[in-house]
C-alpha positions as CSV (number, residue, x, y, z in Angstrom):
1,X,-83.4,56.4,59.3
2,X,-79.5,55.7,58.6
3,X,-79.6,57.1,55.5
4,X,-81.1,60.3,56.9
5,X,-77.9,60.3,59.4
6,X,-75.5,59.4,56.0
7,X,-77.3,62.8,54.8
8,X,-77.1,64.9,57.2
9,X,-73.5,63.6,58.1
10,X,-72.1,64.0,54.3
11,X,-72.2,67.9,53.8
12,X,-69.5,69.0,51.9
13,X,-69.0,66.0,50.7
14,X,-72.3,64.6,48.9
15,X,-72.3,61.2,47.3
16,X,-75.6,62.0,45.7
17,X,-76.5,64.4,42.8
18,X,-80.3,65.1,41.2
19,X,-79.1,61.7,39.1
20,X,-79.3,59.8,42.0
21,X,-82.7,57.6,41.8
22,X,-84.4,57.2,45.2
23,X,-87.5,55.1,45.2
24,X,-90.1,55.9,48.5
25,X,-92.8,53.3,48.8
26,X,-95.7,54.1,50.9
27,X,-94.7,58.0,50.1
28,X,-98.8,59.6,50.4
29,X,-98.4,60.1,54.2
30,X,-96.6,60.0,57.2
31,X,-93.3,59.3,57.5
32,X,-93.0,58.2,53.6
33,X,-94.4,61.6,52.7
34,X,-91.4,62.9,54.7
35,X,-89.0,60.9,53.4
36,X,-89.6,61.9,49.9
37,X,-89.9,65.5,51.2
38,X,-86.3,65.5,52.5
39,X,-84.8,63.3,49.7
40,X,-86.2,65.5,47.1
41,X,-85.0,69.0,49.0
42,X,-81.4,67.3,48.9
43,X,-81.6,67.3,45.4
44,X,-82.5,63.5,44.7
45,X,-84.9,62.1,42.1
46,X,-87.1,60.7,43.8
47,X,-90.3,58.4,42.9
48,X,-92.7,58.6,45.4
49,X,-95.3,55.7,45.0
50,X,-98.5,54.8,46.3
51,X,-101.2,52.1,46.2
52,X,-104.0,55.0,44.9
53,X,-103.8,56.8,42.0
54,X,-102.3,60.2,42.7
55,X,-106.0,62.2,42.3
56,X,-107.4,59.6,45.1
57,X,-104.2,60.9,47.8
58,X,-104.4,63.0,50.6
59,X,-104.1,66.7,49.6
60,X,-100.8,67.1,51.3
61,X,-99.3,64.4,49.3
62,X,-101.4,65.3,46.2
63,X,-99.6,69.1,46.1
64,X,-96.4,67.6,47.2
65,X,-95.2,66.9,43.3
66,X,-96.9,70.3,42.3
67,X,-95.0,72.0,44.8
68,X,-91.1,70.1,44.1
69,X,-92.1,71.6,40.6
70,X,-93.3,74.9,41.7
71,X,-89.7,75.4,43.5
72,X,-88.0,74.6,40.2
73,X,-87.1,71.1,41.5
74,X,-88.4,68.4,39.1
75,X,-87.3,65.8,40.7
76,X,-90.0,64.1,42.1
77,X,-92.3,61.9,40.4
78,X,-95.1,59.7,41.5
79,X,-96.1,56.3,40.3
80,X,-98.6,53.6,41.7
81,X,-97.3,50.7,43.0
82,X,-99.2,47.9,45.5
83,X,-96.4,46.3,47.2
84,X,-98.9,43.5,48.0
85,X,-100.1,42.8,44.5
86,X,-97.4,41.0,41.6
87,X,-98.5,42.3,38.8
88,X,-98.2,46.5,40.2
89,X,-94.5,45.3,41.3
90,X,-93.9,44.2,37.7
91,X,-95.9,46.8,35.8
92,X,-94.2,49.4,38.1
93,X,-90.2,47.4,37.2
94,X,-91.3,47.8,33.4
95,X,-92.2,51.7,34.0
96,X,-89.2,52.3,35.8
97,X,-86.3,50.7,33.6
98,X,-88.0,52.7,30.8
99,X,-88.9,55.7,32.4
100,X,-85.4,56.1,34.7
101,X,-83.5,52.7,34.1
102,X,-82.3,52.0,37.7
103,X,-82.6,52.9,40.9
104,X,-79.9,53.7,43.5
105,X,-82.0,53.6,47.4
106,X,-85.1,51.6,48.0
């Protein structure tokens, strides 16, 4: 929630841009849905992750990517990642340094 507040307290003077990386775990419902909903409409890229597969989400979180695109923002990307499992954490490290190379908020 603090970084909501540094959001909405920073306009004018953004210390983001769409190269910012913003990594949302638990981002296929509640309020991890919504925080990848109001990174990505400040212009973050943002990976939204999830233990299921993206076909096995709810629909809201399934049309969420569809819809970032649909709005000409590309900036949102989803991955699987099992916080509880090691080897997802380190598959999911390996996709990221190659797929984006770092991350900026966790």
């Amino acid at each position: 929630m603090i970084l909501f507040v540094l959001l909405q307290e920073a306009k004018g003077s953004e210390w983001w841009s769409g190269e910012t990386v913003a990594v949302v775990t638990g981002g296929n419902r509640g309020i991890g849905l919504e925080v990848c909903r109001q990174l990505a409409g400040k212009g973050l890229t943002v990976i939204m992750t999830a233990r299921q597969p993206q076909e096995q989400l709810s629909v809201p979180a399934q049309q969420f990517p569809q819809e970032a695109a649909e709005a000409e923002r590309k900036n949102v990307i989803f991955h699987t990642l099992d916080i509880t499992q090691q080897q997802s954490m380190l598959d999911f490290v390996d996709w990221l340094k190659l797929r984006v190379g770092f991350v900026d908020v966790l």
